[in-house]
N, C-alpha and C positions, 0 to 999 in steps of 0.2 A: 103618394101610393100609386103603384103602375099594374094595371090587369091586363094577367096576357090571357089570350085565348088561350081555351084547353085542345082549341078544333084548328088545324090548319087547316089552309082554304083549299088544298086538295092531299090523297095521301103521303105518307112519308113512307118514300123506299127503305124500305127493309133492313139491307143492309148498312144504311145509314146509321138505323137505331143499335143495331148489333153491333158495330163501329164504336158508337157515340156511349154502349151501357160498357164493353171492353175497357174503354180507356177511361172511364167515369170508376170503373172497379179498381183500374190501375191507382188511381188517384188516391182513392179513399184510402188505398194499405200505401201509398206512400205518405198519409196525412197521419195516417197512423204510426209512422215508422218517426217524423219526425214531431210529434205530439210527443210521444214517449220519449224521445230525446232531448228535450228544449224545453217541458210543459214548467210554466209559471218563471219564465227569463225573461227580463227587460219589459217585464209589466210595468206599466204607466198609462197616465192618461191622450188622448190624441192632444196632439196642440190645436189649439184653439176652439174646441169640443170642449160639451160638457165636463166636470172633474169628474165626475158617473161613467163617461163613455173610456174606456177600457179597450187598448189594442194593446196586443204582445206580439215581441219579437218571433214569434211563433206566428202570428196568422198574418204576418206580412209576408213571411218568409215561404208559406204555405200558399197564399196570393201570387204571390210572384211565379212559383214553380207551378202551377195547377193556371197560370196565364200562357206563361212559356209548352207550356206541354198540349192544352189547347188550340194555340196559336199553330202551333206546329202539326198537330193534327189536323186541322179545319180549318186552313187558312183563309175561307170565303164567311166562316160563320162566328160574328164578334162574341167579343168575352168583357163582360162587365162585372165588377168586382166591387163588394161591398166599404173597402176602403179608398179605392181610388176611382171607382168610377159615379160620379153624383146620378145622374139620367141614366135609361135604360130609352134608347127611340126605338118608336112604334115602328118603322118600314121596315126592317129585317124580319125575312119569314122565320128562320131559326135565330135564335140565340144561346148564349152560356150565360147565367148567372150564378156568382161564384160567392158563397158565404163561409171561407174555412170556419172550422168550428172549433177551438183550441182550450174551452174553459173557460172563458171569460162571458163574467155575471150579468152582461149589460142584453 
């Protein structure tokens, strides 16, 4: 388990967060657009996970575009991702952490 601070160690410019809630909106109606499109395709369990743990071809596919669109908006500020990335490290003052959310029970 990894605690972030809820307090950076000094303010966040404005327009950062204005930036960063825009393309966080963008995101969500595009996790929506292909939710609805794809929801309950290519369910199975991850390889070598629990038979419990549950990814669909949906929240990889979701992972990937909301990586790529990140990456490319804030290319100083990393993106860690619930299926591919294990660790979250402590030295970056900002970060993404990325959990699409597609339906799946686990």
């Amino acid at each position: 388990m990894t605690v972030l601070s809820s307090r950076p160690a000094h303010p966040v410019e404005p327009g950062l967060v204005s930036i960063a809630l825009e393309v966080a909106g963008r995101l969500a109606n595009d996790a929506s657009d292909v939710i609805m499109a794809t929801a309950g395709r290519g369910v199975r369990p991850d390889s070598g996970e629990s038979p419990f743990d549950w990814v669909t071809d949906t929240d990889r596919t979701l992972e990937r575009h909301t990586r790529r669109v990140l990456t490319a908006e804030f290319p100083t500020i990393p993106v860690f991702c619930e299926n591919s990335d294990p660790d979250v490290p402590g030295d970056s003052e900002f970060r993404w952490v990325v959990d699409p959310v597609d339906g799946t029970a686990n």
